[in-house]
C-alpha positions in Angstrom: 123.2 72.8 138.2 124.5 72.2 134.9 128.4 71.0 135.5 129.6 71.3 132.1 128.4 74.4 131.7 129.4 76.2 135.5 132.9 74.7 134.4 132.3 76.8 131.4 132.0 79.7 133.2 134.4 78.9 136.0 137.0 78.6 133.0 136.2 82.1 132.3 136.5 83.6 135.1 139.7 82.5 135.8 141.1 83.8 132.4 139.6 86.9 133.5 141.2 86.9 137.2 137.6 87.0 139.2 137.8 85.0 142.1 133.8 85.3 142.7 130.7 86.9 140.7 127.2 87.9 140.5 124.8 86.2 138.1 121.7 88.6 138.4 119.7 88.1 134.9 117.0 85.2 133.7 118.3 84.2 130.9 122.2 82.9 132.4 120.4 82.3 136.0 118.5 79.7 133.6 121.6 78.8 131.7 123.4 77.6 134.8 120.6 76.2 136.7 117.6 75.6 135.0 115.8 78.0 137.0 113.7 80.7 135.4 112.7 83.4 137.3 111.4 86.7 136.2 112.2 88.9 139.7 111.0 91.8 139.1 111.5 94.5 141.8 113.0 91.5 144.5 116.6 90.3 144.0 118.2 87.7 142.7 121.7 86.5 142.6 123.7 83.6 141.9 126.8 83.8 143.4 129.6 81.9 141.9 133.2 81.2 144.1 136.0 80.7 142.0 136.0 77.1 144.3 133.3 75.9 142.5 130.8 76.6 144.7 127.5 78.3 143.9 124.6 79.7 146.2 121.3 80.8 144.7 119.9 84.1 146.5 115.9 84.3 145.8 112.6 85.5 147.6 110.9 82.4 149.2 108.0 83.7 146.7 109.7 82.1 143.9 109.3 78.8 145.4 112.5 77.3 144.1 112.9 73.4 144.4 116.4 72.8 146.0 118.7 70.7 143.4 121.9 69.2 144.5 125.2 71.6 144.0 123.1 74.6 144.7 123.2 76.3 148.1 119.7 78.0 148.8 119.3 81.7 150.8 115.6 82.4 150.7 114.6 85.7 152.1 111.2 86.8 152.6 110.0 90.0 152.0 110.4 90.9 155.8 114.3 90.2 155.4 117.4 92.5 153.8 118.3 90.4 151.3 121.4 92.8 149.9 122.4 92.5 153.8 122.5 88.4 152.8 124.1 88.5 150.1 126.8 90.9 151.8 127.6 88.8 154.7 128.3 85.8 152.1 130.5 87.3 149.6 134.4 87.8 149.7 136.8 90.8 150.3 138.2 92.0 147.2 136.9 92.3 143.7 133.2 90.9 142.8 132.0 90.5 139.3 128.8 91.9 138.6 126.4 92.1 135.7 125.8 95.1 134.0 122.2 94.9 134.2 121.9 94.6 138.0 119.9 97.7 139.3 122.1 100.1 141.4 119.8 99.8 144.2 121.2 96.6 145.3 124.7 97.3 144.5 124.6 100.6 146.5 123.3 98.7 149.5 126.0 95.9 148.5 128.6 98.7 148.6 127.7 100.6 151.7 127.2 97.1 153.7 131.3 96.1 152.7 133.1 98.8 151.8 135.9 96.3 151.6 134.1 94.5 148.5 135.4 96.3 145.0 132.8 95.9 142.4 133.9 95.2 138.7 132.4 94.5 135.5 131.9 90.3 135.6 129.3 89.9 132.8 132.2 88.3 130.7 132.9 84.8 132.2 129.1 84.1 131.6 128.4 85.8 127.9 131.4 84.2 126.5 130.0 80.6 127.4 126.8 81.7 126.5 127.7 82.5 123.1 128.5 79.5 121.8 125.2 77.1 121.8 125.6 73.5 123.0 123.4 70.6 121.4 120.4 70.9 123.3 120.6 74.7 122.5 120.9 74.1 119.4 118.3 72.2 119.1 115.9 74.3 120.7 117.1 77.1 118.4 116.5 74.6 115.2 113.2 74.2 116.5 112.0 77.6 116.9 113.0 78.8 113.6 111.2 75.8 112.1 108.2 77.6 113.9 109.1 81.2 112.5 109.2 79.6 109.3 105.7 77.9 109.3 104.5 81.2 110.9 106.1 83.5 107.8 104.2 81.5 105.5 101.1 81.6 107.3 101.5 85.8 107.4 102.1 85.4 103.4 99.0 83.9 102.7 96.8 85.7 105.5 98.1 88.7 103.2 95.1 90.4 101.2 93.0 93.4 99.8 92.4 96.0 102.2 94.2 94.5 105.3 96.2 97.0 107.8 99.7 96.1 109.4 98.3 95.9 112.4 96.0 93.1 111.7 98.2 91.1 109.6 100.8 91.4 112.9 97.7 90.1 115.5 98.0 87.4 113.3 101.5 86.2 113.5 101.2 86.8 117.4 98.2 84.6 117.7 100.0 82.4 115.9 102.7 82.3 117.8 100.4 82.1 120.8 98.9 79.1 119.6 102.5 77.5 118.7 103.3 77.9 122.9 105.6 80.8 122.7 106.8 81.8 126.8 105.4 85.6 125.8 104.9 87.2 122.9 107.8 88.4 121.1 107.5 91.4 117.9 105.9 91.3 114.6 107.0 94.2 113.0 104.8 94.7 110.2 105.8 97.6 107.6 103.9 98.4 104.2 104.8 100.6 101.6 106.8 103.7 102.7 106.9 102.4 106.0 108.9 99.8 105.2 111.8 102.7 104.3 111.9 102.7 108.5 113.6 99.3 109.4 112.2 99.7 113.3 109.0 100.7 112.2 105.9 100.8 114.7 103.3 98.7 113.0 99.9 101.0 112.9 96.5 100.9 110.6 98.2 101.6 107.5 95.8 99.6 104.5 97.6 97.7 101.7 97.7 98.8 98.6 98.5 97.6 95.2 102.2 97.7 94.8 103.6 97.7 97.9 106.3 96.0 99.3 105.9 94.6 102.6 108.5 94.0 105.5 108.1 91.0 108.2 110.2 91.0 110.7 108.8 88.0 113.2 110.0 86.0 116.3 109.8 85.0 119.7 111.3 82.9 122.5 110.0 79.0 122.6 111.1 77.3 125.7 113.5 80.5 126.8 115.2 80.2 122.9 114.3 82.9 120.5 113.7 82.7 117.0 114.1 85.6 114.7 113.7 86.0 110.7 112.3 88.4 108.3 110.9 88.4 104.5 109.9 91.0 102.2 107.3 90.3 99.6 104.7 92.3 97.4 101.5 92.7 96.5 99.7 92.3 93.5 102.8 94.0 91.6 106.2 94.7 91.6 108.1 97.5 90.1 111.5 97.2 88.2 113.0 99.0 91.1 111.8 97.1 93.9 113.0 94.1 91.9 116.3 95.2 91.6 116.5 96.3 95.3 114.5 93.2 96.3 117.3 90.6 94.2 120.5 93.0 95.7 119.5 92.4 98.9 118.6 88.8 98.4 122.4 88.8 97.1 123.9 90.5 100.1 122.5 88.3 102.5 123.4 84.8 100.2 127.0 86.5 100.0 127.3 87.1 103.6 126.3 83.5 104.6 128.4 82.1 102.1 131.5 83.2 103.7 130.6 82.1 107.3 132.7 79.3 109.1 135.0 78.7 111.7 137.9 81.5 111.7 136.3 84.4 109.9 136.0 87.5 111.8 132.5 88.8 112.2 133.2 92.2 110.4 134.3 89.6 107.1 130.8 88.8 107.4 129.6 91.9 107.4 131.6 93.7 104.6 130.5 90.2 102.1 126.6 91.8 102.7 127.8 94.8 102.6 129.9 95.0 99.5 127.2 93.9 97.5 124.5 96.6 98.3 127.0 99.1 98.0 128.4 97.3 94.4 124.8 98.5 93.3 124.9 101.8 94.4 122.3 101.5 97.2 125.3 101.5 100.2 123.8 104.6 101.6 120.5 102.8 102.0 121.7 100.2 104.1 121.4 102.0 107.1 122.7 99.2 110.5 125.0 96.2 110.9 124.7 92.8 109.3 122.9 91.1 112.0 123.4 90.3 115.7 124.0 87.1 118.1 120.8 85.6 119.2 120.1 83.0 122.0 117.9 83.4 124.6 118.1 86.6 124.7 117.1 88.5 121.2 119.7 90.1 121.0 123.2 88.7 122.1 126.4 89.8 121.7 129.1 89.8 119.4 127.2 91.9 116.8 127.6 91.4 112.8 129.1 94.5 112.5 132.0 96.3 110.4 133.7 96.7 113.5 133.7 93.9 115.1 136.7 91.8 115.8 135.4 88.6 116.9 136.1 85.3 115.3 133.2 83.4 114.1 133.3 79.6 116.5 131.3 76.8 116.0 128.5 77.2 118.1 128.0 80.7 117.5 124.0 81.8 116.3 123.6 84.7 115.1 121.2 86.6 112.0 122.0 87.5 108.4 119.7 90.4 107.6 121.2 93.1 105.5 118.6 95.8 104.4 117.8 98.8 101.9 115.4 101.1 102.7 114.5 104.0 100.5 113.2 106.8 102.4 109.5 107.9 101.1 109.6 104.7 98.7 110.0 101.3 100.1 112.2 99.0 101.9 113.5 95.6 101.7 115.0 93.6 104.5 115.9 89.4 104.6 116.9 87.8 107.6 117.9 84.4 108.1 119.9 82.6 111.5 122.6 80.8 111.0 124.5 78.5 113.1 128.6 78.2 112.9 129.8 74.9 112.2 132.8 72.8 112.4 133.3 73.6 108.4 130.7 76.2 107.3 127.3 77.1 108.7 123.5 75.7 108.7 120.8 77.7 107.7 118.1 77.7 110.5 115.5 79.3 108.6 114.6 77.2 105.2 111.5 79.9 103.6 112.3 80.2 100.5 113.8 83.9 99.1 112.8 84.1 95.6 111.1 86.8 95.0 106.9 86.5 96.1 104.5 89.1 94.5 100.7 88.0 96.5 98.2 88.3 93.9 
């Protein structure tokens, strides 16, 4: 168990009145304990006591090693494990994470009635959203692979190549780099790039075309996420206006983040500057979104969002125009809060690129 980090959540739950809770998903079941498991259709559970004490409910399958602080219940697949879990937990209300299927909180239900579920994912996503040093770290660490990769997709870029192929390359790069599973490599030429989820296919490059990267994936359960937009062979006067407003928005937006400014601050500063240019309209989602081990985190970089930016926090800068029929231009970069400002986890460079 990590101490610091239970305490963490042990702090939280109090603020939030929960005597005991359910932690059901990987990622804070690894946060905690350092154990990863991927479950699947079995259970898993750590419950948490508002005592301090914490019991780790898993299939003997996953062949967990005990570790001191952690109380083991290891049902086979001949056992009830729900019915386990229900004979250990309290009377009264039970945090529980929104994720965990309803077949196992049915069965928690109808084996103690006298158990009230609630919403608990809380005490465990607000310690979870402010990284620690070794987090940190291993965030620093994967961008500095997402940025080698970028650079590798640049100059893998030529005549006649599809998305698709240009997107087997950043996965095989990854791959090669040790990523825990592949990730996305969304890969958008041309008019595609208009569509900012867009489902990379065999569209061929052409001459003129902008083209969208949006690349990442976890390394060592930390994700890494960043996108550039470059072109090839040549670039109109629009797409370099488009391409240098954007560029602009997210420089703006990163500019204005440290400790104290609220997240929709951040968002209006990207914002502001794409719709100064008359392209508002085009910029079609939020700012950016909290990242950690899972890709996508909460708070969000949004215009509604109240949440005050806190050293610690990681979360992407990647404001967006995409001109439907024409082109699109996205750049993303992570940043991390700091005592006084932010750092810039991704350092590929954003002038404008046209391949030749």
């Amino acid at each position: 168990m990590n101490q610091q980090r239970l305490q963490k959540v042990l702090d939280n739950m109090k603020q939030a009145g929960l005597h005991q809770l359910l932690v059901t998903e990987t990622e804070p079941v690894y946060y905690l304990t350092g154990i990863w498991v991927s479950p699947m259709e079995r259970m898993m559970a750590l419950y948490i006591r508002e005592d301090g004490k914490v019991t780790f409910f898993g299939n003997k399958l996953f062949a967990i090693a005990p570790q001191e602080g952690l109380e083991m219940v290891e049902p086979t697949d001949s056992d009830d494990p729900v019915a386990q879990l229900a004979a250990a937990v309290l009377p009264g209300e039970l945090g529980i994470d929104e994720t965990w299927p309803s077949r196992f909180l049915i069965g928690l239900m109808s084996h103690r009635p006298d158990v009230k579920p609630v919403l608990g994912s809380e005490p465990v996503a607000q310690a979870t959203m402010y990284k620690d040093e070794e987090e940190r770290e291993l965030m620093r660490a994967a961008s500095r692979i997402d940025d080698a990769c970028i650079d590798m997709a640049i100059h893998a870029i030529r005549e006649g190549i599809t998305e698709k192929e240009l997107s087997s390359k950043v996965e095989h790069f990854f791959q090669e780099k040790g990523c825990d599973h592949l990730g996305f490599s969304i890969v958008a030429m041309g008019a595609n790039g208009a569509d900012p989820h867009h489902g990379t296919d065999g569209t061929v490059l052409k001459e003129g075309d902008s083209i969208v990267m949006d690349i990442g994936a976890p390394f060592n359960h930390y994700w890494c996420d960043m996108t550039r937009t470059v072109f090839y062979k040549s670039a109109s006067e629009e797409q370099r206006t488009v391409y240098e407003t954007v560029r602009r928005a997210n420089e703006a937006a990163i500019a204005v983040v440290k400790p104290g400014v609220a997240f929709k601050e951040i968002d209006l500063a990207a914002r502001k500057v794409i719709e100064d240019a008359g392209y508002g309209e085009y910029f079609t989602h939020r700012t950016g979104h909290s990242i950690g081990m899972k890709e996508h985190e909460q708070p969000p970089v949004s215009s509604e969002c109240e949440v005050i930016a806190k050293p610690g926090m990681i979360f992407s800068i990647e404001p967006g125009i995409y001109l439907p029929g024409k082109f699109g231009v996205r750049v993303e970069d992570l940043v991390l809060v700091t005592e006084d400002g932010c750092e810039v986890l991704n350092k590929y460079p954003k002038d404008l690129i046209v391949v030749e």
